[in-house]
C-alpha positions in Angstrom: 0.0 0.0 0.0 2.9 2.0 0.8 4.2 1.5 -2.4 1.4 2.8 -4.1 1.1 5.4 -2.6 5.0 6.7 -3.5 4.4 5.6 -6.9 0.9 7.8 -7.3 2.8 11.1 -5.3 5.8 10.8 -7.2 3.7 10.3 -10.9 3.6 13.4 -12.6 0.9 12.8 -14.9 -1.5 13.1 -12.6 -0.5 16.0 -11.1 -0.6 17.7 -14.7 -4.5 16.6 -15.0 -5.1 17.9 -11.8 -3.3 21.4 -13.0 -5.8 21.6 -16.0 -8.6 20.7 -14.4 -8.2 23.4 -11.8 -7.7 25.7 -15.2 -10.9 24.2 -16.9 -12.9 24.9 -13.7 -11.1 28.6 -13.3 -12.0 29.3 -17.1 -15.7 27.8 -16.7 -16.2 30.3 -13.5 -14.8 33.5 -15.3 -17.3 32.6 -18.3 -20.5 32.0 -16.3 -19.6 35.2 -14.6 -18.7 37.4 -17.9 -21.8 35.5 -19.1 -24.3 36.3 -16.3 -22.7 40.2 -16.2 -23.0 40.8 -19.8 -25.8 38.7 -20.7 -28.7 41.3 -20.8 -26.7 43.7 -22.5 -25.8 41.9 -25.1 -29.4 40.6 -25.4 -30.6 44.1 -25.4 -28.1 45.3 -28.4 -29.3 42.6 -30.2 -32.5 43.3 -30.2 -32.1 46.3 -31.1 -30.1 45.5 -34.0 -32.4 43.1 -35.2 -34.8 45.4 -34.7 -33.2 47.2 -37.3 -32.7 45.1 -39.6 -35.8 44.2 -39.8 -37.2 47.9 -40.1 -34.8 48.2 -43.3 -35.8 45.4 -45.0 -39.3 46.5 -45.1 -38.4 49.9 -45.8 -38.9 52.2 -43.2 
């Protein structure tokens, strides 16, 4: 067991998973965020945008 143990703590690939794992879940929290924070705003641009494009195409 001992053994095992030495063997897993001294592997380095699984140290590297764990590194960009802790990235993946750093990235996913920064993109919810910028997601939830600019979410409306962007909604609201493009709405306005398509509401635009949709007055030009029927001419007014």
């Amino acid at each position: 067991m001992l053994r095992k143990l030495t063997r897993f703590i001294k592997e380095e690939e699984g140290v590297t998973m764990v590194e960009y794992a802790l990235i993946l879940a750093l990235v996913a929290i920064v993109a919810i965020g910028a997601w939830t924070t600019l979410g409306e705003s962007i909604k609201a641009k493009l709405m306005t945008a398509g509401g635009a494009v949709e007055a030009a195409g029927s001419g007014g």
